[in-house]
DRENGU-554552 format. One record per residue (C-alpha): residue in three letters; x negated, y, z negated. Coordinates in Angstrom, 1 decimal. Each point is the difference from the previous one (the first is absolute). Layout:
BEGIN
site res:ala	c1:X	c2:Y	c3:Z
...
***
This chain:
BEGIN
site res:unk	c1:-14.7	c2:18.9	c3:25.7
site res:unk	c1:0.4	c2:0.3	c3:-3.9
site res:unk	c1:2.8	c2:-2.8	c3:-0.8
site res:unk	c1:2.5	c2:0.3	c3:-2.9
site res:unk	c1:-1.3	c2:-0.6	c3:-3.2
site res:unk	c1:1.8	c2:-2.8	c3:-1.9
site res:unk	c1:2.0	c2:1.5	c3:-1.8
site res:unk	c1:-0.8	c2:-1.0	c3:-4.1
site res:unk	c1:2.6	c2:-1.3	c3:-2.8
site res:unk	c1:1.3	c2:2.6	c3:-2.6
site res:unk	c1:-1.6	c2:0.0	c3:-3.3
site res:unk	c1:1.9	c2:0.4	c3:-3.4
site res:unk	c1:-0.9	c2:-1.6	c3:-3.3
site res:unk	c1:1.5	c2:1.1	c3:-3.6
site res:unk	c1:-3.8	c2:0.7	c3:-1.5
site res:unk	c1:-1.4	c2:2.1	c3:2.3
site res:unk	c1:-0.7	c2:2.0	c3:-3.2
site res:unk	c1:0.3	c2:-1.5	c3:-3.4
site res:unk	c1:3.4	c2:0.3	c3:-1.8
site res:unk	c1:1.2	c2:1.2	c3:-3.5
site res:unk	c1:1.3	c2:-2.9	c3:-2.3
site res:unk	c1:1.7	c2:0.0	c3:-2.8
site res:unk	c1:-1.3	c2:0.5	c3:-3.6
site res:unk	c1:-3.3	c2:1.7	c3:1.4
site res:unk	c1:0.2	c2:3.4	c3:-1.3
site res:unk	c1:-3.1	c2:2.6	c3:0.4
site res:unk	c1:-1.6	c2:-0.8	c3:-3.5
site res:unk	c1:-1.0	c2:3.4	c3:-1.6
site res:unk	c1:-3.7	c2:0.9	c3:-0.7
site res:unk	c1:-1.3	c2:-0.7	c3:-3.2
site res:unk	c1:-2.7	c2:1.5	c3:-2.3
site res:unk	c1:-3.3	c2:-2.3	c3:0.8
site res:unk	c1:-1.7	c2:-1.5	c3:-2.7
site res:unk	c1:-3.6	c2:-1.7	c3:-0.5
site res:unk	c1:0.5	c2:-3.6	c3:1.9
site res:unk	c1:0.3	c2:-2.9	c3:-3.1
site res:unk	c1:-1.6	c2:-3.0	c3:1.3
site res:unk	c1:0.7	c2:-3.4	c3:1.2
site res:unk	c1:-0.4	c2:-1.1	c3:-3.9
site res:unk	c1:2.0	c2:2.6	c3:-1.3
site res:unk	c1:3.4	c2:-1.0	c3:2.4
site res:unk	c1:-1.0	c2:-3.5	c3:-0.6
site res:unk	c1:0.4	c2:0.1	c3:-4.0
site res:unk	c1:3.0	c2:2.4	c3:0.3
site res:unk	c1:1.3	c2:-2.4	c3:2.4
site res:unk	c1:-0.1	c2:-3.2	c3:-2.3
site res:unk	c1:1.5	c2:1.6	c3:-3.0
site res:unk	c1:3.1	c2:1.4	c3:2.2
site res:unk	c1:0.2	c2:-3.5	c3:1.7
site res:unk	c1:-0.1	c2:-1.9	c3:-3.6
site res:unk	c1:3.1	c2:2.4	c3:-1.0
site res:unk	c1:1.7	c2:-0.9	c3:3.2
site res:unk	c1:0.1	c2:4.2	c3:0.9
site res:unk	c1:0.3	c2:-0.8	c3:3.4
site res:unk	c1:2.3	c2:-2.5	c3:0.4
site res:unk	c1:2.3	c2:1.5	c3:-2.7
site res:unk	c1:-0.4	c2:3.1	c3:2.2
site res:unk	c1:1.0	c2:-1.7	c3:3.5
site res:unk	c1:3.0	c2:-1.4	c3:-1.6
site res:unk	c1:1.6	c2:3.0	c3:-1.4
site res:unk	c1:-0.6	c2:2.0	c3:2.8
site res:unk	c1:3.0	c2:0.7	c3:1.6
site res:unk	c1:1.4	c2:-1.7	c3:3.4
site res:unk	c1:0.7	c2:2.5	c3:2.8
site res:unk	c1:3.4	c2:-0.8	c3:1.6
site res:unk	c1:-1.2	c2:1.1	c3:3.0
site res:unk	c1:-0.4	c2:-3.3	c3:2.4
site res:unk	c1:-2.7	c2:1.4	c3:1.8
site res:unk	c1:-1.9	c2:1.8	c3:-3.3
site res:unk	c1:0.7	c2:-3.5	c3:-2.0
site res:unk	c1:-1.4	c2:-2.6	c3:2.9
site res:unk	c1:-3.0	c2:3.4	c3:-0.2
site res:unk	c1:-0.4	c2:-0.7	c3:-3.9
site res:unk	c1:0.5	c2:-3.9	c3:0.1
site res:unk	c1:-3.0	c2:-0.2	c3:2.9
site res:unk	c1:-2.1	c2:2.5	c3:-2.1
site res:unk	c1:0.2	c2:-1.9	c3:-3.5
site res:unk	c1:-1.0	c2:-3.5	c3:1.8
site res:unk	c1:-3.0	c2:2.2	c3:1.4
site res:unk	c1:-1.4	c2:1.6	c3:-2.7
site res:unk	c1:-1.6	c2:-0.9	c3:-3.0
site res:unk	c1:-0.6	c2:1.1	c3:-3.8
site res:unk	c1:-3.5	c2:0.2	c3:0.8
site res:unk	c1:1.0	c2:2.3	c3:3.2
site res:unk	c1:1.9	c2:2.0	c3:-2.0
site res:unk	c1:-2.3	c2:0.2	c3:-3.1
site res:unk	c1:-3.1	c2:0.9	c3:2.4
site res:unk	c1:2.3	c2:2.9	c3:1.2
site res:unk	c1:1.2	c2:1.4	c3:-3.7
site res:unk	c1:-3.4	c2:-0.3	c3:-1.5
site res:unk	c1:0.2	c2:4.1	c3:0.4
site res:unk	c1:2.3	c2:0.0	c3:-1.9
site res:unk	c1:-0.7	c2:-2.4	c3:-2.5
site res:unk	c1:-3.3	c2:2.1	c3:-0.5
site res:unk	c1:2.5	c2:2.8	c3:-1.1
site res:unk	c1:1.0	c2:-1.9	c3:-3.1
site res:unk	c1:-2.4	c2:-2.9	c3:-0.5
site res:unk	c1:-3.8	c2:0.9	c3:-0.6
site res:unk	c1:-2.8	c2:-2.4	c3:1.1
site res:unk	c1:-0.7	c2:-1.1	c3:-3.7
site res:unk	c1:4.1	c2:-0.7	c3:-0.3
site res:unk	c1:-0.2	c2:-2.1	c3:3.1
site res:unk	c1:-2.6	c2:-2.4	c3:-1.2
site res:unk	c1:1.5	c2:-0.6	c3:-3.1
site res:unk	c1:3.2	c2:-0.8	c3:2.1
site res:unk	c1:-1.4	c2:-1.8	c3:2.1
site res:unk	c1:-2.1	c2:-2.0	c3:-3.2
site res:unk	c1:3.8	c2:-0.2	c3:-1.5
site res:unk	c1:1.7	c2:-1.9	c3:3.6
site res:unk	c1:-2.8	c2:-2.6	c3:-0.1
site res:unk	c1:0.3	c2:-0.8	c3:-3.9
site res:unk	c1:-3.6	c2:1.5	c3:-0.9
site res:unk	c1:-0.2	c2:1.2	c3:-3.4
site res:unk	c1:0.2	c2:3.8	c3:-0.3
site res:unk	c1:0.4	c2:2.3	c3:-3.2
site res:unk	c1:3.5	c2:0.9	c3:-0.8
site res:unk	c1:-1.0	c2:3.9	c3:0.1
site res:unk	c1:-0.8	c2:-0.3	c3:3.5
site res:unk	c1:2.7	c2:-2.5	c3:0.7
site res:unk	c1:2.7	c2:2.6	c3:-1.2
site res:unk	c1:-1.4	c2:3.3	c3:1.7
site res:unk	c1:-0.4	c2:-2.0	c3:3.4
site res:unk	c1:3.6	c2:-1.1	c3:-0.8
site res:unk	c1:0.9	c2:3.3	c3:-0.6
site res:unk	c1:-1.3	c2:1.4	c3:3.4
site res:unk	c1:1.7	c2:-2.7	c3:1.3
site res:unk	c1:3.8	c2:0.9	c3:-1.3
site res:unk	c1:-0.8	c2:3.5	c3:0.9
site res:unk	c1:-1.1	c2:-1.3	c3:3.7
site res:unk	c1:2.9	c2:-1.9	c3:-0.2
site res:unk	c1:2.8	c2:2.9	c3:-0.6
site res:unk	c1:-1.3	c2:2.7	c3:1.1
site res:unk	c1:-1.7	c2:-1.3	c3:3.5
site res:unk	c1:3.4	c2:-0.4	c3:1.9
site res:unk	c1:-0.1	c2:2.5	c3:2.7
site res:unk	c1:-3.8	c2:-0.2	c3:1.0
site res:unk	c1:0.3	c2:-3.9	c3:0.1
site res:unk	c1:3.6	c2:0.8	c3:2.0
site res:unk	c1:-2.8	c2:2.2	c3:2.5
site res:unk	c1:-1.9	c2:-3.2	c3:0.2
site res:unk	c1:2.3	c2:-2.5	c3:0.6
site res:unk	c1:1.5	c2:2.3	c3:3.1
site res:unk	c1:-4.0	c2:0.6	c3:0.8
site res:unk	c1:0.2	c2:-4.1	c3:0.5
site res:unk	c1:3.0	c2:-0.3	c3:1.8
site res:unk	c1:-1.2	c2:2.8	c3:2.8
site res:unk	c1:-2.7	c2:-2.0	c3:0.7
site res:unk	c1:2.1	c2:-3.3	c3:-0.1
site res:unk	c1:2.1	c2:1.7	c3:2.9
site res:unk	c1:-3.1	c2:1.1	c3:2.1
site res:unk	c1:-1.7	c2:-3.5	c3:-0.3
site res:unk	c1:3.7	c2:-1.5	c3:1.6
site res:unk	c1:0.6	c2:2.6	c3:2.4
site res:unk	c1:-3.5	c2:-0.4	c3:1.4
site res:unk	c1:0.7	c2:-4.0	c3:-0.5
site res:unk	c1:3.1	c2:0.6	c3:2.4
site res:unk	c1:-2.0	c2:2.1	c3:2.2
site res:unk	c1:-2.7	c2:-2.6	c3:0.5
site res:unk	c1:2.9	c2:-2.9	c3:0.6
site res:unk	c1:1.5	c2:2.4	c3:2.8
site res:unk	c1:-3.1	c2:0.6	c3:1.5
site res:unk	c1:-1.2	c2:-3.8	c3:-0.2
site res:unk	c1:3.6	c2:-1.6	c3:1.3
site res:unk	c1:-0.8	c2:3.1	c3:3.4
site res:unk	c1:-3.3	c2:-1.0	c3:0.1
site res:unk	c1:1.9	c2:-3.6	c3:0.5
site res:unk	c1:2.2	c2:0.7	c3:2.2
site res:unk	c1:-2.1	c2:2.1	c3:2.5
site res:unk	c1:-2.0	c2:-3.6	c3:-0.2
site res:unk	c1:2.8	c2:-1.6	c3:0.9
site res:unk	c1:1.8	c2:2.3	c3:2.4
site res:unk	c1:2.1	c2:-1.4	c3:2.5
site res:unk	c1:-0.4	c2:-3.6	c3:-1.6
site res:unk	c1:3.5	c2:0.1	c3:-1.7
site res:unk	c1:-2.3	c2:-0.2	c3:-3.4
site res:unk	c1:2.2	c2:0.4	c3:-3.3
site res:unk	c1:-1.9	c2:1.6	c3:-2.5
site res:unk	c1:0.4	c2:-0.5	c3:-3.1
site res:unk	c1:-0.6	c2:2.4	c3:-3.1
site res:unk	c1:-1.3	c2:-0.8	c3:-3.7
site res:unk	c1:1.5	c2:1.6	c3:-2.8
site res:unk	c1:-0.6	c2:3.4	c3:-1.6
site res:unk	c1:1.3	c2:-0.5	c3:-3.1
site res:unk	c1:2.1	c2:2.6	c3:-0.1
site res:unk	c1:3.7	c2:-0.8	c3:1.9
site res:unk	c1:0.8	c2:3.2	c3:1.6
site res:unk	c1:-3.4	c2:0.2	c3:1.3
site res:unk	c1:-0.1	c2:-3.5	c3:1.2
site res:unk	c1:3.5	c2:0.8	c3:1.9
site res:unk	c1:-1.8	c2:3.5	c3:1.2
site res:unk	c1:-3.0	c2:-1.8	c3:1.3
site res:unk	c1:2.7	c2:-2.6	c3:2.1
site res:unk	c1:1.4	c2:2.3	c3:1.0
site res:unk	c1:-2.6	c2:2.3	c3:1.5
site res:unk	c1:-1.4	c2:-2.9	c3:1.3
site res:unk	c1:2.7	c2:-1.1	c3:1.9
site res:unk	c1:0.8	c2:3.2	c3:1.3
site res:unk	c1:-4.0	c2:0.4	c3:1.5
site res:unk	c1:0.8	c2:-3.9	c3:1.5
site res:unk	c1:3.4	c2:1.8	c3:1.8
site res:unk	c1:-1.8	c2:2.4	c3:1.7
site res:unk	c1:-3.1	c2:-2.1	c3:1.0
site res:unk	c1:2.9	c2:-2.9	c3:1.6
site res:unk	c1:1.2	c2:3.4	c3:1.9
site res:unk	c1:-2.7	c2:1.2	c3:1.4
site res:unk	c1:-1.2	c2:-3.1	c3:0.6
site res:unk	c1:3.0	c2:-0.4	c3:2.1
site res:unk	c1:-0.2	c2:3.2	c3:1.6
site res:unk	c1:-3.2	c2:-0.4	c3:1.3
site res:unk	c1:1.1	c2:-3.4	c3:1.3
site res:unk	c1:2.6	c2:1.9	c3:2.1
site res:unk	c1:-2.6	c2:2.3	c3:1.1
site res:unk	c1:-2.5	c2:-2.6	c3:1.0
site res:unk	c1:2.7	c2:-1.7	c3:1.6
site res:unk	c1:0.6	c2:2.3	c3:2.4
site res:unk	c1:-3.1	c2:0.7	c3:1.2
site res:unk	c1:-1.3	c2:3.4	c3:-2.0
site res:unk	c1:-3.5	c2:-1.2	c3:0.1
site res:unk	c1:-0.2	c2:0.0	c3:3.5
site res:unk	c1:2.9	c2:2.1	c3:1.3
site res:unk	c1:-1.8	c2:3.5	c3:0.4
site res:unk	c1:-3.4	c2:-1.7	c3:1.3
site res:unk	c1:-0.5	c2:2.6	c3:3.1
site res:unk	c1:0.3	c2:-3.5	c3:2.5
site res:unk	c1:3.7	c2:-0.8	c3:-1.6
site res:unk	c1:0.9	c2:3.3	c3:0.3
site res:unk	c1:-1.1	c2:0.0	c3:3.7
site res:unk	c1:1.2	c2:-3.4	c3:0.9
site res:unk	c1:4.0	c2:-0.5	c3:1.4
site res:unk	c1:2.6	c2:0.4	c3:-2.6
site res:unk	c1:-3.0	c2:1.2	c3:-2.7
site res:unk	c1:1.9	c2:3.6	c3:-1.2
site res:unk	c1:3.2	c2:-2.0	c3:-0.4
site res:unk	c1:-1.7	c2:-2.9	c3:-2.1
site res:unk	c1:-1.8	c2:2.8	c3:-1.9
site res:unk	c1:3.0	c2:1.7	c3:-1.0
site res:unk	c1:1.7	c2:-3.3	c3:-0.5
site res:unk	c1:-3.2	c2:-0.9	c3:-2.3
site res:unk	c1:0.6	c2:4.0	c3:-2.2
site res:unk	c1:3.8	c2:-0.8	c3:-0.2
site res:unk	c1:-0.5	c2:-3.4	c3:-1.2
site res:unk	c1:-2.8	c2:1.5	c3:-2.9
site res:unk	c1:2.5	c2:2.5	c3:-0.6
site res:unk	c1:2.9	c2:-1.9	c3:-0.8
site res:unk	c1:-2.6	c2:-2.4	c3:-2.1
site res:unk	c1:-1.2	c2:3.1	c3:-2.3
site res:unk	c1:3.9	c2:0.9	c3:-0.5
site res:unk	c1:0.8	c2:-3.1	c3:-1.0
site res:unk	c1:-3.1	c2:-0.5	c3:-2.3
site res:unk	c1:1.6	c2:3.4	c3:-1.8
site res:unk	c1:2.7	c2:-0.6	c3:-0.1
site res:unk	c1:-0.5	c2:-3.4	c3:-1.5
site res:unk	c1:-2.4	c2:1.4	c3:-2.3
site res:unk	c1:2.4	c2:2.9	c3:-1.3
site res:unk	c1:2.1	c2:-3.2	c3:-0.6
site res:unk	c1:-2.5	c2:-1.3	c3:-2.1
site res:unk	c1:-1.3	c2:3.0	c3:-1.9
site res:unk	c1:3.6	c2:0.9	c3:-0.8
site res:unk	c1:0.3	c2:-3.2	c3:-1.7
site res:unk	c1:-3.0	c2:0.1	c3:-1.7
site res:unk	c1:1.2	c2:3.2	c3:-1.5
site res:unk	c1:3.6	c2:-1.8	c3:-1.0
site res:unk	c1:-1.9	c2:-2.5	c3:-1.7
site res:unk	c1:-2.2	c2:1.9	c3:-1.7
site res:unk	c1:2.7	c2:2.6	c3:-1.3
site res:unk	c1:1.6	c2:-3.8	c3:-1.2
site res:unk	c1:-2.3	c2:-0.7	c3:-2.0
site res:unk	c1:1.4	c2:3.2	c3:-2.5
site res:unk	c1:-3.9	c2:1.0	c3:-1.3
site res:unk	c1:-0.3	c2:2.1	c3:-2.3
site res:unk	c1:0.7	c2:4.2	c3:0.9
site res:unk	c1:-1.2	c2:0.8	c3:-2.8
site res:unk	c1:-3.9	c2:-0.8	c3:0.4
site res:unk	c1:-0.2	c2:1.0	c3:4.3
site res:unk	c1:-0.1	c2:-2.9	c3:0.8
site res:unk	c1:3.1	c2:0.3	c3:2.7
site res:unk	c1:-1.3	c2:3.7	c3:0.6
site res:unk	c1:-3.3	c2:-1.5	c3:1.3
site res:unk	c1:1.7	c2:-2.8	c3:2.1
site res:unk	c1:2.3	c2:2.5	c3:2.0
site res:unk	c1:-3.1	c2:2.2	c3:0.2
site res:unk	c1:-2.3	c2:-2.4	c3:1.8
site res:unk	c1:3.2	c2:-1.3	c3:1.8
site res:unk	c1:0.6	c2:4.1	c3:1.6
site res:unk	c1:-4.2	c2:-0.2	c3:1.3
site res:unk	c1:0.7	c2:-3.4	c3:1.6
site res:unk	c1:3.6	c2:1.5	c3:1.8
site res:unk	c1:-2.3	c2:3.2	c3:1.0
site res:unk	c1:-2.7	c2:-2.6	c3:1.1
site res:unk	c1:2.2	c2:-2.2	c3:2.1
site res:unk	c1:1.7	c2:3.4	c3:1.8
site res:unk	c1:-3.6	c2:0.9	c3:0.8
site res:unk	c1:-1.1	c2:-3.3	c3:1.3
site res:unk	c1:3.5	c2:-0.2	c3:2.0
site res:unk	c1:-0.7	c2:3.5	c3:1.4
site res:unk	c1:-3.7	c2:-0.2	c3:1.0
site res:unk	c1:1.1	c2:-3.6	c3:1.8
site res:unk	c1:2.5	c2:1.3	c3:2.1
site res:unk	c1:-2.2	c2:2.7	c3:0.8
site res:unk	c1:-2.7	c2:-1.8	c3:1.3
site res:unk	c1:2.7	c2:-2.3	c3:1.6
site res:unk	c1:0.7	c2:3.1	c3:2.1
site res:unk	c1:-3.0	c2:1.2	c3:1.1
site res:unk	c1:-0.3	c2:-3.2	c3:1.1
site res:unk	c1:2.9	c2:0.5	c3:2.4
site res:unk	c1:-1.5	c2:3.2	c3:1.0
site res:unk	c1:-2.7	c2:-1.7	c3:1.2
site res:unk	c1:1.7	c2:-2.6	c3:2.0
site res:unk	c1:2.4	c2:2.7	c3:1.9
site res:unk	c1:-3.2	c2:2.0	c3:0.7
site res:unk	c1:-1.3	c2:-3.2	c3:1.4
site res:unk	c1:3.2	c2:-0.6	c3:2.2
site res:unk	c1:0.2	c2:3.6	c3:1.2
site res:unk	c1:-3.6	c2:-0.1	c3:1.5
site res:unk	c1:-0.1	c2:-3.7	c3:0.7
site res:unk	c1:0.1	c2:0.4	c3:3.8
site res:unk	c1:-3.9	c2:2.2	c3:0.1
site res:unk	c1:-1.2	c2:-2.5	c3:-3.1
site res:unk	c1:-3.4	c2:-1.4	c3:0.6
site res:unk	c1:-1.4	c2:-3.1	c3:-1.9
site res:unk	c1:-3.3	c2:0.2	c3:-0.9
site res:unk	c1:-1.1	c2:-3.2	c3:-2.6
site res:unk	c1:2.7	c2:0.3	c3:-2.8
site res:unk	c1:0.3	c2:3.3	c3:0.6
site res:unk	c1:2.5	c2:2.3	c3:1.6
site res:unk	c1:-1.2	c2:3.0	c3:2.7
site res:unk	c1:2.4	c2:2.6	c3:0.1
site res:unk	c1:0.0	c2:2.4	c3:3.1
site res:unk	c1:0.1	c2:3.3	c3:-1.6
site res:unk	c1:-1.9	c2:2.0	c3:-2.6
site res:unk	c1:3.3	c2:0.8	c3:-1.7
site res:unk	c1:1.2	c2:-3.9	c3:-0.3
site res:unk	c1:-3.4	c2:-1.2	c3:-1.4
site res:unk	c1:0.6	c2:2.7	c3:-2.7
site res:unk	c1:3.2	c2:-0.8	c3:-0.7
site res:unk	c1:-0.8	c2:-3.9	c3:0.0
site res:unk	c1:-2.8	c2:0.4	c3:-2.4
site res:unk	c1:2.3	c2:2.2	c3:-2.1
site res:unk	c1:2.4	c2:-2.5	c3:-0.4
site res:unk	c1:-2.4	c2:-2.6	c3:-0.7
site res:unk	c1:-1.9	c2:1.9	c3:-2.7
site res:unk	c1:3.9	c2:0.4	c3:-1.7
site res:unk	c1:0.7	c2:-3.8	c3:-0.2
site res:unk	c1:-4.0	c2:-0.3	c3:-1.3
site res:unk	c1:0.7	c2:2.9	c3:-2.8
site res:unk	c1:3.7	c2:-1.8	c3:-0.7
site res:unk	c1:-1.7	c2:-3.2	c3:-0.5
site res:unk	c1:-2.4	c2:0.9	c3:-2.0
site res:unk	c1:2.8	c2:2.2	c3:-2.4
site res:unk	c1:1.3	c2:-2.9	c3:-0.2
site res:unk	c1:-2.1	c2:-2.6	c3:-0.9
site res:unk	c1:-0.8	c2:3.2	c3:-3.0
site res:unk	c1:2.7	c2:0.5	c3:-1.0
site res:unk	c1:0.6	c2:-4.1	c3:-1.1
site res:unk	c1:-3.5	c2:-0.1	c3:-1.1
site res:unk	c1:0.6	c2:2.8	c3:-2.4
site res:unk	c1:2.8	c2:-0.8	c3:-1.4
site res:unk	c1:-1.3	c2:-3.5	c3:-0.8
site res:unk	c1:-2.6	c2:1.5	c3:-1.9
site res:unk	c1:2.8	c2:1.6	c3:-2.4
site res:unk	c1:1.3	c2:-3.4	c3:-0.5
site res:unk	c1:-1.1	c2:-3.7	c3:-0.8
site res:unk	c1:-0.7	c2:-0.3	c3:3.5
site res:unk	c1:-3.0	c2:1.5	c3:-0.6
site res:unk	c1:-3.4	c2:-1.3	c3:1.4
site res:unk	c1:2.2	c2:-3.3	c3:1.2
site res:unk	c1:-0.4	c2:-1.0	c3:3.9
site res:unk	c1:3.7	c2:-0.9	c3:1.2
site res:unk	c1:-1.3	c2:-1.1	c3:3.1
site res:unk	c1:2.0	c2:2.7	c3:2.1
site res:unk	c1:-2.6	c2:1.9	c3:1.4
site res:unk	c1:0.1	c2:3.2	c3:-2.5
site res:unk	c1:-3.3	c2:0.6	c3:-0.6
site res:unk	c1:-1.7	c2:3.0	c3:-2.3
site res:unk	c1:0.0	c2:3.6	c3:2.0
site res:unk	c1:-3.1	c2:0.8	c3:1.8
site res:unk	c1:-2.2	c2:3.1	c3:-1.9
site res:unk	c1:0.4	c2:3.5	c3:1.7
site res:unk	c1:-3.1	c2:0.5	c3:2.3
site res:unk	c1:-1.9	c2:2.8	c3:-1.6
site res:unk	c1:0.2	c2:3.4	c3:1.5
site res:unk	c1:-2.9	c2:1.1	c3:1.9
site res:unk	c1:-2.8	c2:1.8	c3:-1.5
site res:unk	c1:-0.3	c2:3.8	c3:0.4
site res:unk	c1:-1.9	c2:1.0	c3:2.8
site res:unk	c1:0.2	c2:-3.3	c3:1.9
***
């Protein structure tokens, strides 16, 4: 007799897909031009570093008053250095300053002698580099900070996954986990957040399943409890008690998602870069999730019931045989293993369904110890003929 499968946490985390940030536009494409080498950035490099270029160039850029855009900027300056940046312009450099000009800056930063006819036309590629470069080293610089943002989201994805990965470790311990930092604040208070939200839902179900176990759902529909005195009324007894335990684990979890979604529209981030667009989005599939997972539970709850008033409708011409129950007529033994091939299919949608939708999220690959386990592959269809 197929027994109810334990019925799994929900699973919600904020990076299921990575997020826009700020100050990462789509850098346009740009003419390509014969690679300069390591030497060649090297040389340019010294010269603008001897003039201070850089630094001069950090500190009159201007300071976003966005909080979220500034804390962006502030973490992406303390990240990246001249030679970063200088590796990433030497395109552009190439544009004004031939190979020849750039040894002969390069000779000029580290106090080599060099004749003044070639010190002044370097130095004149140089000015013109210099004023007329803006916008491609503007391309540049947002070419940096995109990949600043990617290298923190997928920091913030790896700290969710790792502080899961803890807790499913940990389950049932009462474990606080803690988190390191990102580096960037929102996402820090996103990753807590998501986090905590995942730890909510494992305490539920953890609880749920405690109710279940408690009244007897492992061993209420075995064919001899079924059978024995007072076995259809503790049966039913056991499916109301899981019932009321998968409302309650909904309910609180509702409780919790809603919150999560207060705190995240608290935080104020930016509208302007998708970044809320991309939150509510992932937060719909998780609602749509949980109403499936809520449905296909109850469903399997029921036919469930169906089996155990099937059961007590026949239980007078029941025949034991092993673990097994012998039904008198062709009609029940069809309608028995009907019923018993619908709780096998709703189990198994189940334990899909959660499967699958961990796989969206940073869930994926982890064991939470719950008994959700990868679908089995689709037996293959017979061959032609056979």
């Amino acid at each position: 007799m197929p027994k109810l499968h334990r019925l799994a946490c929900l699973v919600f985390a904020f990076a299921v897909a990575p997020l826009p940030l700020a100050a990462a536009p789509a850098a346009p494409a740009s003419a390509k031009l014969p690679a300069a080498g390591a030497g060649y950035t090297a040389d340019v490099g010294a010269f603008l570093d001897s003039m201070h270029w850089y630094e001069r160039g950090i500190k009159a850029a201007p300071r976003p008053s966005d909080p979220f855009e500034r804390d962006f900027m502030a973490a992406f300056l303390a990240a990246t250095t001249s030679s970063q940046f200088y590796a990433k312009a030497t395109p552009v450099f190439a544009r004004y300053i031939d190979a020849k000009q750039a040894t002969t800056l390069g000779a000029m930063a580290r106090k080599k002698p060099v004749p003044l006819g070639q010190q002044q036309a370097a130095l004149q590629a140089y000015w013109a580099m210099d004023k007329q470069a803006g916008p491609e080293l503007g391309r540049v610089w947002n070419e940096l900070s995109k990949e600043f943002g990617q290298r923190m989201q997928a920091r913030a994805t790896a700290e969710i996954r790792r502080a899961v990965a803890d807790l499913a470790a940990h389950r049932g311990t009462g474990y606080t986990v803690k988190l390191n930092k990102i580096g960037l604040p929102f996402l820090d208070r996103l990753a807590w957040l998501s986090v905590n939200n995942i730890l909510h839902q494992m305490n539920a179900s953890d609880l749920m399943d405690h109710s279940c176990q408690s009244a007897g759902i492992e061993t209420a529909l075995q064919a001899q409890k079924l059978l024995a005195e007072n076995g259809i009324a503790a049966a039913r007894q056991t499916l109301d008690t899981c019932q009321q335990a998968l409302e309650a684990m909904e309910k609180s979890n509702e409780l919790a998602f809603n919150q999560l979604h207060q705190d995240i529209l608290a935080l104020k981030l930016p509208q302007g870069v998708g970044m809320a667009a991309e939150l509510d989005k992932k937060a719909r599939e998780f609602y749509d999730f949980s109403l499936k997972y809520g449905e296909l539970s109850r469903q399997l709850l029921e036919a469930q019931r169906r089996l155990v008033s099937l059961v007590e409708a026949r239980r007078a011409t029941i025949q034991m045989e092993g673990d097994a129950l012998m039904f008198e007529s062709n009609e029940d033994v069809i309608e028995a293993n009907r019923a018993g091939g619908e709780i096998a299919s709703l189990v198994k949608a189940v334990n899909d369904l959660v499967y699958q939708e961990r796989q969206k999220s940073v869930l994926r690959g982890l064991d939470l110890h719950d008994g959700i386990t990868a679908p089995e592959a689709a037996a293959a269809p017979p061959a032609e003929g056979a």
